[in-house]
mmCIF file of the N, C-alpha and C atoms, coordinates in Angstrom:
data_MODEL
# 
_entry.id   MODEL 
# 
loop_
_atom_site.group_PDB 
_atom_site.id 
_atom_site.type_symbol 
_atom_site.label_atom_id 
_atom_site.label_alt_id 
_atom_site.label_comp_id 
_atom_site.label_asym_id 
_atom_site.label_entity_id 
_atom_site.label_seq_id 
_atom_site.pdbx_PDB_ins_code 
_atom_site.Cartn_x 
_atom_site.Cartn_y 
_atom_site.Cartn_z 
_atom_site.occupancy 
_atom_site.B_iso_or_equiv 
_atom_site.pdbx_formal_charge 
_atom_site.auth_seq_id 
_atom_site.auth_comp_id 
_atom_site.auth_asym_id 
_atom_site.auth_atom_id 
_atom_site.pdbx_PDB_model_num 
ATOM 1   N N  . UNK A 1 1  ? 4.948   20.133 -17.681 1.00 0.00 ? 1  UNK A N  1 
ATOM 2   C CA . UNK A 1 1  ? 3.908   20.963 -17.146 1.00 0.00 ? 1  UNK A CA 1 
ATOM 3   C C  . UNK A 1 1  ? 2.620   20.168 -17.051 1.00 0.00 ? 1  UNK A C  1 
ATOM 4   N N  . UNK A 1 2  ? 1.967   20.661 -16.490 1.00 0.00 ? 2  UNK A N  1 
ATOM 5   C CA . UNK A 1 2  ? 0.723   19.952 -16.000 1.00 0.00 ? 2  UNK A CA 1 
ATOM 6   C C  . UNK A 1 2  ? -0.347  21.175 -15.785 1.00 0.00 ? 2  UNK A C  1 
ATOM 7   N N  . UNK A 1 3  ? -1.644  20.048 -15.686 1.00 0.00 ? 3  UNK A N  1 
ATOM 8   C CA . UNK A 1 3  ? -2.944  21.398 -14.467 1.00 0.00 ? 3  UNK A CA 1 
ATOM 9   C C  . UNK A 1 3  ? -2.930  20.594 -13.402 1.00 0.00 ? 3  UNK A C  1 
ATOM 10  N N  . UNK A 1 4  ? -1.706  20.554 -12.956 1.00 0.00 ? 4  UNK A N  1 
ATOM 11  C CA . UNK A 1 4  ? -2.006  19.998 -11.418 1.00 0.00 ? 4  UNK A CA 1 
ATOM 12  C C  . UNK A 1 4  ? -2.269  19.277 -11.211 1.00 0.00 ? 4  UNK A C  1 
ATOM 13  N N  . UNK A 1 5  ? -3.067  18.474 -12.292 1.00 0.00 ? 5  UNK A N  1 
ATOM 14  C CA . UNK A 1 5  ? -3.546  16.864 -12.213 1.00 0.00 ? 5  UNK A CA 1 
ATOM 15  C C  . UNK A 1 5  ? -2.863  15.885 -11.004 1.00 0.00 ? 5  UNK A C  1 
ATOM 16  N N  . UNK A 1 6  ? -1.526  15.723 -11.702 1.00 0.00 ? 6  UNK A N  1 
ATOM 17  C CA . UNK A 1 6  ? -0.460  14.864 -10.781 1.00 0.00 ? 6  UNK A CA 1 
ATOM 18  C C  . UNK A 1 6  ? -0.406  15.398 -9.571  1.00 0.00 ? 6  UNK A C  1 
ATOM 19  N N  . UNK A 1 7  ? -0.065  16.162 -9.162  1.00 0.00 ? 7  UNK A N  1 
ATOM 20  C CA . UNK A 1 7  ? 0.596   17.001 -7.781  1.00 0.00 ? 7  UNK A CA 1 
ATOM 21  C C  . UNK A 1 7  ? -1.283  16.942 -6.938  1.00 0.00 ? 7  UNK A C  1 
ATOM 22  N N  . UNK A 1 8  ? -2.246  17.080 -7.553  1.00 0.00 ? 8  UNK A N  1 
ATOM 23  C CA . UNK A 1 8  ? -3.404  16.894 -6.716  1.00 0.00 ? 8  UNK A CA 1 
ATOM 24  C C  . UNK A 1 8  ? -3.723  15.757 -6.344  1.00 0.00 ? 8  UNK A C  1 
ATOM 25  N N  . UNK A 1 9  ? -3.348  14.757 -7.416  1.00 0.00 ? 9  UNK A N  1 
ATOM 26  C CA . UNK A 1 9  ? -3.803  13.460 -7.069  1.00 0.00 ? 9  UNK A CA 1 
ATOM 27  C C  . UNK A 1 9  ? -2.997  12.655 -6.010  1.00 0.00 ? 9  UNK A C  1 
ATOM 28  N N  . UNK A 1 10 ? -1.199  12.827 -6.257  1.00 0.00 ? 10 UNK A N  1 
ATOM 29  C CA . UNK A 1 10 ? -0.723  12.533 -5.208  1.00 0.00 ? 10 UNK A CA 1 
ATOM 30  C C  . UNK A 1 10 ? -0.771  13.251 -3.729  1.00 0.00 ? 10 UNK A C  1 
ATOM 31  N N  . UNK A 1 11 ? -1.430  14.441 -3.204  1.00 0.00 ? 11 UNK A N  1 
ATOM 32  C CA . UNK A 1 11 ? -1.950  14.614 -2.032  1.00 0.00 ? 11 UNK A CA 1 
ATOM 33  C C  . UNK A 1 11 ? -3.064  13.787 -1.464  1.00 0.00 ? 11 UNK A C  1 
ATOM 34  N N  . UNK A 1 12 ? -3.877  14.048 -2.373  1.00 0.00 ? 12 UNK A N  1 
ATOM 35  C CA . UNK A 1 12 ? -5.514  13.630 -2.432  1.00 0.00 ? 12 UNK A CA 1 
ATOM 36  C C  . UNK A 1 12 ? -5.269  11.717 -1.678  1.00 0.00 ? 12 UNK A C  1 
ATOM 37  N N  . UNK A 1 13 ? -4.496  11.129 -2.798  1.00 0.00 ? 13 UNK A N  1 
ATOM 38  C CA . UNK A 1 13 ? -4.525  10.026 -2.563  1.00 0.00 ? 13 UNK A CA 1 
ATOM 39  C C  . UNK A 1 13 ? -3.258  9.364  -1.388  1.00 0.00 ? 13 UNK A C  1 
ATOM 40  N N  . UNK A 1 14 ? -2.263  10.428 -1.131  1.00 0.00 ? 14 UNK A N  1 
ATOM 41  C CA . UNK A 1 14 ? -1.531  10.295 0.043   1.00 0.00 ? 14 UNK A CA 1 
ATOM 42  C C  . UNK A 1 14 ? -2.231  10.273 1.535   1.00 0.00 ? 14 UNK A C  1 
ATOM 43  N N  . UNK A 1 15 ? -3.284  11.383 1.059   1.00 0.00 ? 15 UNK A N  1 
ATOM 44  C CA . UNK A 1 15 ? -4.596  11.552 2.786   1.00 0.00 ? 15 UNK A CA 1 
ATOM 45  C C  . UNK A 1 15 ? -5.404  10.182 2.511   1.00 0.00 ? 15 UNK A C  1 
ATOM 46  N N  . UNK A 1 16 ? -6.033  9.705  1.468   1.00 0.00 ? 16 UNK A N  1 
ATOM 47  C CA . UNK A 1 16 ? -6.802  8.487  1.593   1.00 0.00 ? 16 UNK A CA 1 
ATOM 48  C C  . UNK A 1 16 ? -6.019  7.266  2.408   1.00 0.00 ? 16 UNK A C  1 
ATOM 49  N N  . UNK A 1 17 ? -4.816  7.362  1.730   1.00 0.00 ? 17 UNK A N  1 
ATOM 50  C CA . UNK A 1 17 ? -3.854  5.707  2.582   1.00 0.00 ? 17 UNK A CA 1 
ATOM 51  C C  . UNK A 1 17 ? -4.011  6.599  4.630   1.00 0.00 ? 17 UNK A C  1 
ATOM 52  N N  . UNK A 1 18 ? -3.749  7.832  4.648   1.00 0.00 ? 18 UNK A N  1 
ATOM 53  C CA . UNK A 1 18 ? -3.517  8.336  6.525   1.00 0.00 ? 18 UNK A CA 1 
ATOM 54  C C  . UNK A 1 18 ? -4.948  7.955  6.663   1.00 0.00 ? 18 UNK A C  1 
ATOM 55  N N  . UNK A 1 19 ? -6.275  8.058  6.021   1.00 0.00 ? 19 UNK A N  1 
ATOM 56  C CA . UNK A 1 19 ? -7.538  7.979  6.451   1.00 0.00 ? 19 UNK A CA 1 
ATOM 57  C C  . UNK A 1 19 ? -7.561  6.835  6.737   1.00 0.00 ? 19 UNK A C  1 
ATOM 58  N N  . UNK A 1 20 ? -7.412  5.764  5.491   1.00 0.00 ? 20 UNK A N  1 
ATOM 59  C CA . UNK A 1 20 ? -7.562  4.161  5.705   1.00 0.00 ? 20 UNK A CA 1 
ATOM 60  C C  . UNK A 1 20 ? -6.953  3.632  6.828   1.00 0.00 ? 20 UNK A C  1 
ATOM 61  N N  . UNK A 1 21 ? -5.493  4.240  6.930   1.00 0.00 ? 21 UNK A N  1 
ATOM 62  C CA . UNK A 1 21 ? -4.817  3.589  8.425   1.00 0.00 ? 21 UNK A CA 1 
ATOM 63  C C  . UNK A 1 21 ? -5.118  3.873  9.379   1.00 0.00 ? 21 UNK A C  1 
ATOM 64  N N  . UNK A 1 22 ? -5.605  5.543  9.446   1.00 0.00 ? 22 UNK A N  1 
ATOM 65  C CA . UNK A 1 22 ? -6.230  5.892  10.825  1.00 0.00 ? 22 UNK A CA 1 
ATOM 66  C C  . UNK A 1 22 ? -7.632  5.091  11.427  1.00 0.00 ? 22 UNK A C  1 
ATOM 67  N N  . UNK A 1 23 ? -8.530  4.646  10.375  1.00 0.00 ? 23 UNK A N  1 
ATOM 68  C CA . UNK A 1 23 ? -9.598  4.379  10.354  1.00 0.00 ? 23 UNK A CA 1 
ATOM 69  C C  . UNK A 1 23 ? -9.543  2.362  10.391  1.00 0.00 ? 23 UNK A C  1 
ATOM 70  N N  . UNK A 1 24 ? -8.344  1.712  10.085  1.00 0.00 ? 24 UNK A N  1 
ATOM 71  C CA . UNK A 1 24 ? -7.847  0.610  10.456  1.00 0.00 ? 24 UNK A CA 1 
ATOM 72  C C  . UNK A 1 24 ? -8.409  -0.162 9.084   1.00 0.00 ? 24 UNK A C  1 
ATOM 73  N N  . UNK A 1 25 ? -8.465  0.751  8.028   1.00 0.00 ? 25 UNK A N  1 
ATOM 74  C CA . UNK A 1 25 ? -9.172  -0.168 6.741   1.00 0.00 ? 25 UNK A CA 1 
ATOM 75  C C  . UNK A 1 25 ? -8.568  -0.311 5.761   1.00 0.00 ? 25 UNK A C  1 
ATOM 76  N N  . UNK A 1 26 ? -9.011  -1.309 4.962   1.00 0.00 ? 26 UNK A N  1 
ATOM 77  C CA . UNK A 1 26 ? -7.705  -1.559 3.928   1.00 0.00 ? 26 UNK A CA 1 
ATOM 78  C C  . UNK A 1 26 ? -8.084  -0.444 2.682   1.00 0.00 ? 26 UNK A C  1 
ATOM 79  N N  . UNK A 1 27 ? -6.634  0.131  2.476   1.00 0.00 ? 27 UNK A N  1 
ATOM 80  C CA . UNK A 1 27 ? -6.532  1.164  1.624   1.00 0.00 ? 27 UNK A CA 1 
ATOM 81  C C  . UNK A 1 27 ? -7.473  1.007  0.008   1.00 0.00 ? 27 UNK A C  1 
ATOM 82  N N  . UNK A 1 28 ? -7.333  -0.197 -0.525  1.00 0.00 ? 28 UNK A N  1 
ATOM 83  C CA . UNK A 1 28 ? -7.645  -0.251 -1.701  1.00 0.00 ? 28 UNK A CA 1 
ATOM 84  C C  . UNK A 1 28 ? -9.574  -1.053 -1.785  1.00 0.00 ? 28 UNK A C  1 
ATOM 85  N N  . UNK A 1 29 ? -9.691  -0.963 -0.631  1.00 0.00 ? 29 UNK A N  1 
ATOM 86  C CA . UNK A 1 29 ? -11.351 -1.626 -0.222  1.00 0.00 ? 29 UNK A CA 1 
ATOM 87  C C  . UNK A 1 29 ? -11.937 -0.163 -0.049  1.00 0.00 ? 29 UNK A C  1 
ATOM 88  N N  . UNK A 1 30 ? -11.272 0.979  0.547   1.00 0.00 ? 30 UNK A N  1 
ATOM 89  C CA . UNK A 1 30 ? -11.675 2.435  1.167   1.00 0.00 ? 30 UNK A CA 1 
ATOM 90  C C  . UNK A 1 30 ? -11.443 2.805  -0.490  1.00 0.00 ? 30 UNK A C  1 
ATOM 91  N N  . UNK A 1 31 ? -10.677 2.918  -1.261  1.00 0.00 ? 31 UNK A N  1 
ATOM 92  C CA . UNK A 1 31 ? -10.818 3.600  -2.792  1.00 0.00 ? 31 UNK A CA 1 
ATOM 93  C C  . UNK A 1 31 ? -12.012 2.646  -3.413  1.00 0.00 ? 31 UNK A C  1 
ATOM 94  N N  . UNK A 1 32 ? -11.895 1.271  -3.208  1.00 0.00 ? 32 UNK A N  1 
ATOM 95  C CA . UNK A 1 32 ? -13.193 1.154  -3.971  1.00 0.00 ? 32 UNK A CA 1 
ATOM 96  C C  . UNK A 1 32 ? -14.544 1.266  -3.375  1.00 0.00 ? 32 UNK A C  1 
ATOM 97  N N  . UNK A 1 33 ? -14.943 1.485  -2.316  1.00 0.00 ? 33 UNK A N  1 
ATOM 98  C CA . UNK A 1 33 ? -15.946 2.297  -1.791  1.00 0.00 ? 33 UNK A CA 1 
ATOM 99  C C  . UNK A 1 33 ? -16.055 3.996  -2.196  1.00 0.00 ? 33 UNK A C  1 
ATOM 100 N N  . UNK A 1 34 ? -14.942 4.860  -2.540  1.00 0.00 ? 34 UNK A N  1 
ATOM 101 C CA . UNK A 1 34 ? -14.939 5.751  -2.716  1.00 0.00 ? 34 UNK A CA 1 
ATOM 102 C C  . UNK A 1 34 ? -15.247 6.122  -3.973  1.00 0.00 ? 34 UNK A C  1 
ATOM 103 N N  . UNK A 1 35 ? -15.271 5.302  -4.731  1.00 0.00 ? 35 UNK A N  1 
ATOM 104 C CA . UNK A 1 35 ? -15.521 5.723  -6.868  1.00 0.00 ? 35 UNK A CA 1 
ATOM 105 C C  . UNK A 1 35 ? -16.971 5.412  -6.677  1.00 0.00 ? 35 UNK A C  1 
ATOM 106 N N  . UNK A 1 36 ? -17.423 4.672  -5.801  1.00 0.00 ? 36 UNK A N  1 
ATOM 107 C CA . UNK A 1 36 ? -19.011 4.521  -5.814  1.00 0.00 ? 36 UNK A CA 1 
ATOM 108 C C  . UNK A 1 36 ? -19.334 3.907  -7.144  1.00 0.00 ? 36 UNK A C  1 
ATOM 109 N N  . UNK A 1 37 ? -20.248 4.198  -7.760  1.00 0.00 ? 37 UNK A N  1 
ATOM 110 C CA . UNK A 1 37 ? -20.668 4.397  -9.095  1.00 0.00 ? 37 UNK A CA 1 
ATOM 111 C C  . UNK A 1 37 ? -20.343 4.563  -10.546 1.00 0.00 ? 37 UNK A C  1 
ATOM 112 N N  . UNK A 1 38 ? -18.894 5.020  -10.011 1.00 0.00 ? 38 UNK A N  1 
ATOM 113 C CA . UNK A 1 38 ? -18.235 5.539  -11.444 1.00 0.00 ? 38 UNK A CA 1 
ATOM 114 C C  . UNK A 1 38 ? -17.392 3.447  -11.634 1.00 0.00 ? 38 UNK A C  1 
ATOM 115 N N  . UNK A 1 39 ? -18.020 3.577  -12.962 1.00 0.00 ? 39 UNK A N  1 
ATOM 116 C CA . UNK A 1 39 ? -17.713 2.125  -13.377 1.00 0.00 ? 39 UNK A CA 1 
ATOM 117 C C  . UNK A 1 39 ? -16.276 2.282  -13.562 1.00 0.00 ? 39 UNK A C  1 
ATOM 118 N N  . UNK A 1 40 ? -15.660 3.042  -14.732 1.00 0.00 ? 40 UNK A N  1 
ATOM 119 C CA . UNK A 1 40 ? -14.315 2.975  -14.756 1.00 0.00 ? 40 UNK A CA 1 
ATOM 120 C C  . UNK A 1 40 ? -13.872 2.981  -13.805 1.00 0.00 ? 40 UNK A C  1 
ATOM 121 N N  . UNK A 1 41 ? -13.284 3.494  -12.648 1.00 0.00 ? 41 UNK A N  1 
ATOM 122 C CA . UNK A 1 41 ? -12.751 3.590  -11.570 1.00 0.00 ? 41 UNK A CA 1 
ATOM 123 C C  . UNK A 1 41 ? -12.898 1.966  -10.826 1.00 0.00 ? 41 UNK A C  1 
ATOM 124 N N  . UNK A 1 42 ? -14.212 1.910  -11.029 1.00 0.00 ? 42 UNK A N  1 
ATOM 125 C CA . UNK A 1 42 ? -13.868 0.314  -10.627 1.00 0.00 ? 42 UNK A CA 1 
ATOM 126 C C  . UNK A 1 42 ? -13.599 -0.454 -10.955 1.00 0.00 ? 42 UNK A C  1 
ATOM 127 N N  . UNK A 1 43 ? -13.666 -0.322 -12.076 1.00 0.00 ? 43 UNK A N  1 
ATOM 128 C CA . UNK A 1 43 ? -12.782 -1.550 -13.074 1.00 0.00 ? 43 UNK A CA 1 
ATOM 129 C C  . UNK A 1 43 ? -11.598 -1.653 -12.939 1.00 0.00 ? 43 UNK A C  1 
ATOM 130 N N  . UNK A 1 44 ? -10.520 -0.350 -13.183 1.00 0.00 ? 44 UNK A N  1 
ATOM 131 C CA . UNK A 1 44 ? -9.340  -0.020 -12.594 1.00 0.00 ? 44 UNK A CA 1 
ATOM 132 C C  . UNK A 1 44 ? -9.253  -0.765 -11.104 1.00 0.00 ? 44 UNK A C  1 
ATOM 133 N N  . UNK A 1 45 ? -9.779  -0.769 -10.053 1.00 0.00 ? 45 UNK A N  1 
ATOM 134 C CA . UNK A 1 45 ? -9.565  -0.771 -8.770  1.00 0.00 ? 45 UNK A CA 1 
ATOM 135 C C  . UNK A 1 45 ? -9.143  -2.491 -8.943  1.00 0.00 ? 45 UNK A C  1 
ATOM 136 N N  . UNK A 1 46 ? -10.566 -3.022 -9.002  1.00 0.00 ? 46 UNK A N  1 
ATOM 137 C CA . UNK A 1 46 ? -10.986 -4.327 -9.574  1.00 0.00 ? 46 UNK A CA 1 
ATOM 138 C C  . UNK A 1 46 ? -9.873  -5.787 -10.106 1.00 0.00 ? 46 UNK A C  1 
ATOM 139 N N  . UNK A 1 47 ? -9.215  -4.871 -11.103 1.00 0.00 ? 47 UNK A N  1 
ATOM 140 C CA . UNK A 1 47 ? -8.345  -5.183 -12.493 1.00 0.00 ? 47 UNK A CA 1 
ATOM 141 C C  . UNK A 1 47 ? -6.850  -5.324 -11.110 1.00 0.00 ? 47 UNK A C  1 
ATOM 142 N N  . UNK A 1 48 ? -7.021  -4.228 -10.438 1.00 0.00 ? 48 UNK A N  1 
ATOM 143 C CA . UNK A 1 48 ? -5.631  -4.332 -9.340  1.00 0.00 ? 48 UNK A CA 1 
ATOM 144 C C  . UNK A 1 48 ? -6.105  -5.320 -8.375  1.00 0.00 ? 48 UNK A C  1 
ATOM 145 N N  . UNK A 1 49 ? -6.983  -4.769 -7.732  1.00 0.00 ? 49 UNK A N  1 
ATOM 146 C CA . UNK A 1 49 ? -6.950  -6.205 -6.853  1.00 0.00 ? 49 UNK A CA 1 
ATOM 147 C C  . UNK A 1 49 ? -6.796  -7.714 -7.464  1.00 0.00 ? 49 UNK A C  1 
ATOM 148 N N  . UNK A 1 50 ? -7.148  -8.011 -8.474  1.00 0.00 ? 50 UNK A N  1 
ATOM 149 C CA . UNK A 1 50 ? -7.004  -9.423 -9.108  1.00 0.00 ? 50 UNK A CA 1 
ATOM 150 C C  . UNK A 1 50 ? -6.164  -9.780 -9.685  1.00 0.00 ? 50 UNK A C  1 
ATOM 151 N N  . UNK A 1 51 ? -4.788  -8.495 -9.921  1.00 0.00 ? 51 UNK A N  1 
ATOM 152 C CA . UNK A 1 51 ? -3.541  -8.958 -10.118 1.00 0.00 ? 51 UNK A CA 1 
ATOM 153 C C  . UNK A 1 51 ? -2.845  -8.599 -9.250  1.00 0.00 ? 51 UNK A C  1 
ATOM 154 N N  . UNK A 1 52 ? -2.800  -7.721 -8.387  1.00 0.00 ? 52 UNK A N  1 
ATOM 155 C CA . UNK A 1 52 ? -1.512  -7.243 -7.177  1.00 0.00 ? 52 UNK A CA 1 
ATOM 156 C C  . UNK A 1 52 ? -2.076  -7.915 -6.060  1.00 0.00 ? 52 UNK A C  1 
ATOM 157 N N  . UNK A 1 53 ? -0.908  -8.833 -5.907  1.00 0.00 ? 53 UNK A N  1 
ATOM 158 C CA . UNK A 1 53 ? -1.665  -8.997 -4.329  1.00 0.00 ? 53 UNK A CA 1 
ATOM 159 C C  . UNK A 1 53 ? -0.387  -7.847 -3.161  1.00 0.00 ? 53 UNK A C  1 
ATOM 160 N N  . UNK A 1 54 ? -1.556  -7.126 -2.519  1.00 0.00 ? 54 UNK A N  1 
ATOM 161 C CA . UNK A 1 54 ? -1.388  -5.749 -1.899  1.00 0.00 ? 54 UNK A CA 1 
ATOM 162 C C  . UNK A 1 54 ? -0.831  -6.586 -0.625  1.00 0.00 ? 54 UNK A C  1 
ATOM 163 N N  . UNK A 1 55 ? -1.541  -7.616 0.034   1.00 0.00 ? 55 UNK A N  1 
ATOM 164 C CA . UNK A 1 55 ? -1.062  -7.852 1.286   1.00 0.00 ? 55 UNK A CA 1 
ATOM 165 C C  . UNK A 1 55 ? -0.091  -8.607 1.803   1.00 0.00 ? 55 UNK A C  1 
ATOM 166 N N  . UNK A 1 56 ? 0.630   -9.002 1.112   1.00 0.00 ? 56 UNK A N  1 
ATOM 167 C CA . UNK A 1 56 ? 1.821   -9.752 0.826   1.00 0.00 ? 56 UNK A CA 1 
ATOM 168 C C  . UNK A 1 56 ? 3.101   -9.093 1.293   1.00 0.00 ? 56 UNK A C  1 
ATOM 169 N N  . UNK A 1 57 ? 3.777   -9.375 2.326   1.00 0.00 ? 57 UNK A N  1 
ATOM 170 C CA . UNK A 1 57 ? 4.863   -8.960 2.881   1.00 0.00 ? 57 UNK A CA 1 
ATOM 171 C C  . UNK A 1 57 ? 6.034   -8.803 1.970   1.00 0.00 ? 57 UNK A C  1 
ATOM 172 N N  . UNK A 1 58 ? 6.356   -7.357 2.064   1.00 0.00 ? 58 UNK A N  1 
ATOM 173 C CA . UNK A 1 58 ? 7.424   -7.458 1.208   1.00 0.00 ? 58 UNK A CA 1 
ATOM 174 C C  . UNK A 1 58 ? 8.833   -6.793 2.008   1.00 0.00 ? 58 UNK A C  1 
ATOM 175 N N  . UNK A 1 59 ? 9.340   -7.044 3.114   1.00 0.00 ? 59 UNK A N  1 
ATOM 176 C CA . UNK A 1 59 ? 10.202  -7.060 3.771   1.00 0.00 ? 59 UNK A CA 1 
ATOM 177 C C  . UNK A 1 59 ? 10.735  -5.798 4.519   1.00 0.00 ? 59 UNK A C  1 
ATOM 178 N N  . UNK A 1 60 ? 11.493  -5.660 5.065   1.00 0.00 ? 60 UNK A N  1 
ATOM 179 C CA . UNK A 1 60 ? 12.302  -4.562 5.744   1.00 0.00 ? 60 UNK A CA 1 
ATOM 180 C C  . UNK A 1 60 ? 12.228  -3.444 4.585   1.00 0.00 ? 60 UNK A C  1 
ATOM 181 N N  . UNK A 1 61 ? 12.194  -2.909 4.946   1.00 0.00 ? 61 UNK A N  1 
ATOM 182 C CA . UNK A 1 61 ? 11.934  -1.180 4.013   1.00 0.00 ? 61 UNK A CA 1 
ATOM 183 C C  . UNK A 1 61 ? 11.414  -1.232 2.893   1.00 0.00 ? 61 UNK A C  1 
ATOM 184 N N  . UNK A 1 62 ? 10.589  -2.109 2.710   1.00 0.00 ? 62 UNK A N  1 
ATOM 185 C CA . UNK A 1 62 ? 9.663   -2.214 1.295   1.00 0.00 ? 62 UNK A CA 1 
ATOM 186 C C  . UNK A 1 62 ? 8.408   -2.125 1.948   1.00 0.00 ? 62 UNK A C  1 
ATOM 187 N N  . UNK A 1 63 ? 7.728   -1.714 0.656   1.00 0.00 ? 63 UNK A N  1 
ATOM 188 C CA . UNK A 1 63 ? 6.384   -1.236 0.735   1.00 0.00 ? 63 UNK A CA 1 
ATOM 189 C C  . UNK A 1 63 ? 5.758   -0.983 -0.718  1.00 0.00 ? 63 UNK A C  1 
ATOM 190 N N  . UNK A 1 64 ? 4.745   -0.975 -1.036  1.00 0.00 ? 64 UNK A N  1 
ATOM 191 C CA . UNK A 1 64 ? 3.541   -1.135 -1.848  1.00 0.00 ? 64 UNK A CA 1 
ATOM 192 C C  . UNK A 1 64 ? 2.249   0.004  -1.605  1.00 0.00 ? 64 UNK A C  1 
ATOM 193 N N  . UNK A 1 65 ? 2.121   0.359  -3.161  1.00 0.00 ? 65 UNK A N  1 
ATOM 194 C CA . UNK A 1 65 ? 1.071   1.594  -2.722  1.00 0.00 ? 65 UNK A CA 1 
ATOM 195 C C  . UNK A 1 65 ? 0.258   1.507  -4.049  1.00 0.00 ? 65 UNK A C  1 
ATOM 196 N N  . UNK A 1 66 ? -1.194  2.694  -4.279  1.00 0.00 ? 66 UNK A N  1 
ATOM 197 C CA . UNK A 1 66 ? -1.534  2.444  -5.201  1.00 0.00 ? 66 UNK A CA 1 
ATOM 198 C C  . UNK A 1 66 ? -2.342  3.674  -5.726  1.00 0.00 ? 66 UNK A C  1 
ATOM 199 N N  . UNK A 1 67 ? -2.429  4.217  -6.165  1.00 0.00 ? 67 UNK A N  1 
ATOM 200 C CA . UNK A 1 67 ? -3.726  5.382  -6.693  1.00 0.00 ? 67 UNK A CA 1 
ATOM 201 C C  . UNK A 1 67 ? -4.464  5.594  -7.824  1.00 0.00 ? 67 UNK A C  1 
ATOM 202 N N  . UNK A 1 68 ? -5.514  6.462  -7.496  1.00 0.00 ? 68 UNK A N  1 
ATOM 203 C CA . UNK A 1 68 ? -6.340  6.434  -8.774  1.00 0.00 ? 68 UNK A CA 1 
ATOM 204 C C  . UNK A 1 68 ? -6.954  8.166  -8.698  1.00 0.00 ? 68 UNK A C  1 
ATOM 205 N N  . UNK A 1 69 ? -6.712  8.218  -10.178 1.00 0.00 ? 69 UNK A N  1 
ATOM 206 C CA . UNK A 1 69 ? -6.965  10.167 -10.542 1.00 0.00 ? 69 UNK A CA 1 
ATOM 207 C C  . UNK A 1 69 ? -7.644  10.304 -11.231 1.00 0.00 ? 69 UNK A C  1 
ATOM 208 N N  . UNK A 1 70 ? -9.086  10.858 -11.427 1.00 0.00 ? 70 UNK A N  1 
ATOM 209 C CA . UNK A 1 70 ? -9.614  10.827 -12.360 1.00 0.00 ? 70 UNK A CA 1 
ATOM 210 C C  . UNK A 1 70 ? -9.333  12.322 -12.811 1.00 0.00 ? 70 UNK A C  1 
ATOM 211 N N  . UNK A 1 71 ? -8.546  11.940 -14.173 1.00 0.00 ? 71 UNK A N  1 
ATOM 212 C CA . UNK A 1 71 ? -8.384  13.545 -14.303 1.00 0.00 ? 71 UNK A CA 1 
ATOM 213 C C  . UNK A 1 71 ? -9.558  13.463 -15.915 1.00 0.00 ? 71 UNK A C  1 
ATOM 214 N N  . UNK A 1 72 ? -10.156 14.967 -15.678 1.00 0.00 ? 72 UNK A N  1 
ATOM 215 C CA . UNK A 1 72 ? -10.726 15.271 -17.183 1.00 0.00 ? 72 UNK A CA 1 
ATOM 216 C C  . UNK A 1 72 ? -12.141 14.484 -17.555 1.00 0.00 ? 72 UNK A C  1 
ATOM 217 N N  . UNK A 1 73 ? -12.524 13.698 -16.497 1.00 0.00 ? 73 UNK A N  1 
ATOM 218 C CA . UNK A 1 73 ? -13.676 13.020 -16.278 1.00 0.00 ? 73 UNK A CA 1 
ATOM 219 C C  . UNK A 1 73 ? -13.809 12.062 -16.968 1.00 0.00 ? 73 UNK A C  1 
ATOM 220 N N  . UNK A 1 74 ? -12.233 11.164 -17.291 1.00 0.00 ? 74 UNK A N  1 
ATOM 221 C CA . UNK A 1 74 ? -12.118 10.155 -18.334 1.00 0.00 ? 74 UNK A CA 1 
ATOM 222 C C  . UNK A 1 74 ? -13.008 8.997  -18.222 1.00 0.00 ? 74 UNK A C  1 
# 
């Protein structure tokens, strides 16, 4: 069970990746523009970009994704 936490965050952050692609921008540059201010969040973002590399081809039916929830105002 949950408060929805999960099930909101994976919508929430399923429309950010359709925004980023519609909008032709890279998904995880559009989330870290989006935490603005909130330091944690960027640290998180930050911490991924400098170990995942996101743009790296990973073949016929593979794919790579990533999100961030702030649940509880951690």
């Amino acid at each position: 069970r949950s408060t929805n936490l999960s099930q909101h965050g994976f919508f929430v952050e399923g429309f950010v990746d359709e925004l980023a692609a519609a909008a032709g921008v890279d998904p995880l540059a559009m989330r870290r523009q989006l935490v603005g201010d909130n330091a944690k969040g960027a640290a998180v973002l930050d911490a991924l970009a400098a170990t995942f590399d996101f743009r790296r081809p990973r073949g016929r039916n593979r794919g790579v994704g990533l999100a961030i929830a702030d649940g509880w105002n951690c």
